[in-house]
TIFIKOL-586869 format. One line per 8 residues: number of its first residue (from 1); their letters; for each residue x, y, z of C-alpha. Coordinates in nm, 3 decimals. Example, Ala and Ser with C-alpha at 12.3 -4.5 7.8 and 13.67 -1.06 7.14 Angstrom:
1) AS) 1.230/-0.450/0.780; 1.367/-0.106/0.714
% end
This chain:
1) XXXXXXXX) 0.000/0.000/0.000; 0.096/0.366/-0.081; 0.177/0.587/0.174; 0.110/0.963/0.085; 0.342/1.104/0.366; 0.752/1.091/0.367; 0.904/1.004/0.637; 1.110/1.326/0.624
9) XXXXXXXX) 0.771/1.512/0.644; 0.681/1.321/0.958; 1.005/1.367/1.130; 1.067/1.738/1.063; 0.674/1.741/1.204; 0.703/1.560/1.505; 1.074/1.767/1.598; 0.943/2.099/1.533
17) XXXXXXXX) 0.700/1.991/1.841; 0.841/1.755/2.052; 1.240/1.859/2.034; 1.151/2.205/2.207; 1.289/2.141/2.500; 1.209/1.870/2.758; 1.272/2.091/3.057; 0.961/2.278/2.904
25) XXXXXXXX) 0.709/1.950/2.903; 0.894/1.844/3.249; 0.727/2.183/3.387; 0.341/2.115/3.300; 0.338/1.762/3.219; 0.436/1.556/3.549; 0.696/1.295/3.694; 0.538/1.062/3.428
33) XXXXXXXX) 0.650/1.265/3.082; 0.294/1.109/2.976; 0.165/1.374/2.694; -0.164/1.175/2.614; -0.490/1.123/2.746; -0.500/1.023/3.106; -0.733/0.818/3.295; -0.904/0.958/3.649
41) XXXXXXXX) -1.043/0.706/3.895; -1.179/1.012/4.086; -1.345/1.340/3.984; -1.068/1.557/4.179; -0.798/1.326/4.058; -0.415/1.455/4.039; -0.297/1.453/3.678; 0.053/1.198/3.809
49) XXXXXXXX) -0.155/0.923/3.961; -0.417/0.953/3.680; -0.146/0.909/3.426; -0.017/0.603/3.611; -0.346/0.441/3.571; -0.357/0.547/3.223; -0.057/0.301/3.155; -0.208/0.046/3.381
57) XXXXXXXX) -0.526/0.019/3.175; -0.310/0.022/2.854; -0.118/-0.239/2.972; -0.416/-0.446/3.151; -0.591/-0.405/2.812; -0.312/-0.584/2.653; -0.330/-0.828/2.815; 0.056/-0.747/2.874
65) XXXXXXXX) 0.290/-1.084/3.010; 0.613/-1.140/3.135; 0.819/-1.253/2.825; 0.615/-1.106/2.606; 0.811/-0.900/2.306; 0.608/-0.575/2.317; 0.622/-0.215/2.050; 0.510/0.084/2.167
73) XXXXXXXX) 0.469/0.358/1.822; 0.511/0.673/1.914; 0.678/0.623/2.260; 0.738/0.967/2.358; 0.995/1.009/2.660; 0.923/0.643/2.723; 0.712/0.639/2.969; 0.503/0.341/2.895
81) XXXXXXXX) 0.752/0.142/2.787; 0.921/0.168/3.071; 0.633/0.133/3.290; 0.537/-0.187/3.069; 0.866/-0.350/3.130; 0.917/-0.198/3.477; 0.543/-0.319/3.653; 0.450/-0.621/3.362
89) XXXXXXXX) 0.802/-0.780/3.255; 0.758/-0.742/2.912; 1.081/-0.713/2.656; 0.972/-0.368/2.513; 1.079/-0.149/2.219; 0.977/0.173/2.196; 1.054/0.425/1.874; 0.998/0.779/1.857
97) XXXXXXXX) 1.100/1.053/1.547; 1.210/1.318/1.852; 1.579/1.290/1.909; 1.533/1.466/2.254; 1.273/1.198/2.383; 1.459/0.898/2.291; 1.801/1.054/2.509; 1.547/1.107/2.786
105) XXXXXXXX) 1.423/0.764/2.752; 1.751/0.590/2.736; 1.856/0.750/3.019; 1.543/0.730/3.220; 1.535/0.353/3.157; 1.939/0.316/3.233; 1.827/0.467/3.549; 1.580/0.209/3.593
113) XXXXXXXX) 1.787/-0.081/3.562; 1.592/-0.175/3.287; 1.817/-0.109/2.936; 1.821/-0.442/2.889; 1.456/-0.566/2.887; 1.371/-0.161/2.751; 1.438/-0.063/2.438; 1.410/0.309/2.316
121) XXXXXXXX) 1.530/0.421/1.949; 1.501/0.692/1.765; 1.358/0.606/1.449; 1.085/0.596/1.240; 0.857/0.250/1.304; 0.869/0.222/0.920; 1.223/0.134/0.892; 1.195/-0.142/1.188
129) XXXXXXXX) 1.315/-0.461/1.017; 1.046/-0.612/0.801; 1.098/-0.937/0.961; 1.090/-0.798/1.352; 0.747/-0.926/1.501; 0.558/-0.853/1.832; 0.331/-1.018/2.106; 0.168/-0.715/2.126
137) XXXXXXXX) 0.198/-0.339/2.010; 0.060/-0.014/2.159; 0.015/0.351/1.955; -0.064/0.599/2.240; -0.181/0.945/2.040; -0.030/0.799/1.709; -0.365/0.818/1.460; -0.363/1.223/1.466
145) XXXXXXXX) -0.012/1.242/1.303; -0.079/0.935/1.031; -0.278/1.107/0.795; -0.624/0.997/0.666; -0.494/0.869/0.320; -0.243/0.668/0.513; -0.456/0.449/0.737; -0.461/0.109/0.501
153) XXXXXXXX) -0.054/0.167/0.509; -0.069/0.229/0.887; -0.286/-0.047/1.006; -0.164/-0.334/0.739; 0.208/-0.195/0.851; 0.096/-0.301/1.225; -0.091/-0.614/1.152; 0.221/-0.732/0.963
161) XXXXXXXX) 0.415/-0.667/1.279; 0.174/-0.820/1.520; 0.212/-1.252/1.536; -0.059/-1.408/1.506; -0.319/-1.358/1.777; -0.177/-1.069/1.894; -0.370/-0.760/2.025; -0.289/-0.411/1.898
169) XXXXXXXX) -0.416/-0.094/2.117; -0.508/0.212/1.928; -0.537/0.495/2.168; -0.573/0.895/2.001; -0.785/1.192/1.947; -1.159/1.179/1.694; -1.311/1.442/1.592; -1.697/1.471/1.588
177) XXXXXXXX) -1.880/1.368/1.269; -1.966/1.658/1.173; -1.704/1.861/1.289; -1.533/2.098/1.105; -1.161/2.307/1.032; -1.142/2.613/1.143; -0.925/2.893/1.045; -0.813/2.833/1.459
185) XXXXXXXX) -0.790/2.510/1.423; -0.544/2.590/1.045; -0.365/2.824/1.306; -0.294/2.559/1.578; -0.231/2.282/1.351; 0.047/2.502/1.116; 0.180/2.671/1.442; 0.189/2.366/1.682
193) XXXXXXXX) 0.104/1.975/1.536; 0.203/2.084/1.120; 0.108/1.697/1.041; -0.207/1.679/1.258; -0.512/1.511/1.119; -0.834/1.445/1.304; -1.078/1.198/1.138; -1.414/1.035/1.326
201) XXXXXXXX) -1.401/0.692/1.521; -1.644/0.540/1.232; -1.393/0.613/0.952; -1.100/0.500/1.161; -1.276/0.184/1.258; -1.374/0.102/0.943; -1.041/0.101/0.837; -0.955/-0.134/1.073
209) XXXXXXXX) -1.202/-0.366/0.944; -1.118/-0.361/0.545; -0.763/-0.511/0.687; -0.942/-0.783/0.894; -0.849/-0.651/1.253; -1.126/-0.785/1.498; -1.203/-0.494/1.713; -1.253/-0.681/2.077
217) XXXXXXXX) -1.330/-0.282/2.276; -1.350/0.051/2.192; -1.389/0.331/2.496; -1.427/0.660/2.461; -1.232/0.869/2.705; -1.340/1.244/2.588; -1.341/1.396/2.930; -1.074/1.253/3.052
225) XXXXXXXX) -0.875/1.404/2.818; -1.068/1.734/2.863; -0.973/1.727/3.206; -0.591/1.629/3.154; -0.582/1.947/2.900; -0.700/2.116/3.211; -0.428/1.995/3.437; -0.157/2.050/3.185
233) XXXXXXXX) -0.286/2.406/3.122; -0.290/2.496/3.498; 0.069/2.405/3.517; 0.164/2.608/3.250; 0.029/2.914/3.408; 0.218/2.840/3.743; 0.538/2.793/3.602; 0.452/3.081/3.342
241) XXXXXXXX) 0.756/3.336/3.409; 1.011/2.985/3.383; 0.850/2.859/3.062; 0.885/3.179/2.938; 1.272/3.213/2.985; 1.258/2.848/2.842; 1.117/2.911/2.461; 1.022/3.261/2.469
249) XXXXXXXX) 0.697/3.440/2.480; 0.575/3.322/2.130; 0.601/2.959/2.196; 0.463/3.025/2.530; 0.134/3.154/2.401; 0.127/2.911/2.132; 0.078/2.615/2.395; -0.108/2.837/2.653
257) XXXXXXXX) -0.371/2.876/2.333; -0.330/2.505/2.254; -0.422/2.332/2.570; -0.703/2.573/2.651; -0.888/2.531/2.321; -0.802/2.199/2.351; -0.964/2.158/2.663; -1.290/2.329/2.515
265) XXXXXXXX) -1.303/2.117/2.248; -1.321/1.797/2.451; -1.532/1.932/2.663; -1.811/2.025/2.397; -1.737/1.705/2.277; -1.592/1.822/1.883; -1.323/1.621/1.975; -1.314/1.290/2.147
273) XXXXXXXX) -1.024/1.003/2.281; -1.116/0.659/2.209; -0.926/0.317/2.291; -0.988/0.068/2.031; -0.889/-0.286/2.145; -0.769/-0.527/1.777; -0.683/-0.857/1.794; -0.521/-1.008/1.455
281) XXXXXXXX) -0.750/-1.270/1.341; -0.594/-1.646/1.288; -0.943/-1.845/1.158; -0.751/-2.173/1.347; -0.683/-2.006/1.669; -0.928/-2.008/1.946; -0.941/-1.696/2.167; -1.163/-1.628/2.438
289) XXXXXXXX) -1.078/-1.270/2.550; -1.318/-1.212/2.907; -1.681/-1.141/2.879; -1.693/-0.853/3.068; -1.422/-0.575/3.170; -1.403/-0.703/3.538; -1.045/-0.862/3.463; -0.939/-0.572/3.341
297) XXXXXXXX) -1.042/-0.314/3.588; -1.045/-0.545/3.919; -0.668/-0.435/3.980; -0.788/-0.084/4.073; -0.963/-0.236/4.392; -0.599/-0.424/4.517; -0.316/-0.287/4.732; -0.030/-0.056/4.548
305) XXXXXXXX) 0.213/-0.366/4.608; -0.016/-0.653/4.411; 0.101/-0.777/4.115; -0.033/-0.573/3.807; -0.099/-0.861/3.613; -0.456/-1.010/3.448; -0.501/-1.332/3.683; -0.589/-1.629/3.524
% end
C-alpha cells in the first residue's frame, strides 16, 4: 500500500514539536512525561496518579505478560515502555521521530535498571526490520499524526508486525462527525502539530475492518482528556515566568492557546479520545478474551504492592 506522507515530512513534524525542550514539558506535564490522554479514577484526581493508571489500563488491556516481546509507536519520553517493562516484565521497544525523547528515555530507563529488557530508538517505526514481530503493540496518540490517506498503510504496517493472535491498542484523538476546520484550528495545527489530522471513530474503525483486525473494545475517554488538557494548562500558568525564559513568549502563548482550546473542544465534545482494542484474526486459533471488563479493571480495587498482572 501507498503511503502519501515521507518520512522526512513526519520527522521534521514531530521535531518541530516535541524537540523544544524537555525541561519545558517536564514543567506542565508531570513525573510521568505522559503527553496523552489520562485516565481519572476520581473526579478531583491529580494529573501523576491519573497518568499512572492510564498506563495500567493500557497495559491491563493488553493483556501485557512477562516474556512477552512488546512495541510501543510513538513512545514519547518512554514512559510506557518503561512502565510496561518496569510493573508487567515485558521485553519492550519503543521508537519515537524526537531525538530529545529517545536521550530522555535511554537515560530514564538506564536509570531504571531496565536497558536491557527496555528498548528506546530513535527512528521511524517504518524502517523497523520487516521481519521484527511482536506479542503485542501499543500507539498511544499515534492516529492524529498518520494522515487519513495513510490508514490502510498504517494499520496493514501493524498487523504485519503483530504474530498471530496478537492484540494491537489504538489509543488517540476523533473528531466529531460533523465537525469541522477552522481557520483556529489551520492556526494551531500550522503553528503547533504541522502533520495533525483528526478523522471520526467510524472512519477510523472502518479502516480497521477492510484489513481484517477484529475490534474486541473501543472506549471513549473524551473527558478525561478534557480534564488532563486542564491539568496541563494549569501548570503552564504556574510555572509561566520559567516557561517563558525556556522558549520565549511566542512559543509560550502558542501552547497556553493550545491546551485551553483543547480543553474546550473535549469538553463540547468536537473532539473525542477513544481506545480501540484489535486482535489479529488467525481463523484456526481459538481466543476467548473475558466477557466482561471485570479482569481488566479489578486491579484498581488491590493494594499498590499486588502484582499488576490479568489473573488467570
Amino acid at each position: 500500500m501507498v503511503q502519501t506522507r515521507s518520512k522526512a515530512f513526519d520527522a521534521k513534524a514531530i521535531s518541530h514539536h516535541y524537540d523544544l525542550s524537555n525541561e519545558f514539558y517536564q514543567a506542565f506535564l508531570c513525573e510521568n512525561m505522559a503527553y496523552t490522554c489520562a485516565y481519572y479514577r476520581a473526579p478531583d484526581g491529580d494529573l501523576a496518579q491519573a497518568q499512572r493508571d492510564k498506563m495500567d489500563l493500557v497495559c491491563r488491556k493488553l493483556r501485557l505478560a512477562p516474556g512477552e516481546d512488546y512495541l510501543d509507536i510513538g513512545c514519547g519520553w518512554g514512559s510506557l515502555a518503561i512502565w510496561a517493562a518496569k510493573h508487567y516484565g515485558v521485553n519492550a521497544t519503543a521508537v519515537t521521530l524526537s531525538r530529545e525523547q529517545a536521550l530522555w528515555g535511554q537515560e530514564w530507563a538506564r536509570r531504571e535498571g531496565l536497558e536491557d529488557r527496555c528498548r528506546i530508538h530513535h527512528m521511524d517505526y517504518r524502517d523497523l526490520p520487516p521481519g521484527r514481530t511482536f506479542s503485542k503493540i501499543s500507539a498511544i496518540g499515534i492516529i492524529e499524526h498518520v494522515g487519513i490517506a495513510n490508514y490502510p498503510f498504517y494499520f496493514a504496517w501493524v498487523r504485519d508486525r503483530l504474530r498471530e493472535g496478537g492484540l494491537f491498542l489504538n489509543h488517540g484523538i476523533t473528531c466529531n462527525k460533523f465537525w469541522r476546520r477552522t481557520s483556529q484550528m489551520d492556526f494551531l495545527l500550522r503553528n503547533v502539530f504541522p502533520n495533525g489530522e483528526f478523522c471520526d471513530i467510524t472512519r477510523i474503525m472502518d479502516a480497521m475492518e477492510r484489513l481484517r483486525w477484529e475490534i474486541l473494545d473501543v472506549e471513549n475517554l473524551r473527558l478525561h482528556y478534557a480534564r488532563t488538557c486542564r491539568h496541563w494548562y494549569e501548570n503552564l500558568e504556574a510555572n509561566a515566568d520559567r516557561l517563558r525564559e525556556m522558549v520565549g513568549e511566542r512559543n509560550y502563548r502558542l501552547y497556553r492557546i493550545w491546551l485551553a482550546c483543547s480543553a474546550a473542544a473535549f469538553y463540547s465534545g468536537s473532539l473525542g479520545l477513544y481506545q480501540v482494542l484489535l486482535q489479529k484474526y488467525e481463523i484456526n486459533r481459538r481466543f476467548d478474551p473475558p466477557s466482561t471488563r471485570e479482569d481488566i479493571y479489578r486491579y484498581f480495587l488491590l493494594s499498590e504492592h499486588e502484582p499488576r498482572g490479568i489473573r488467570a
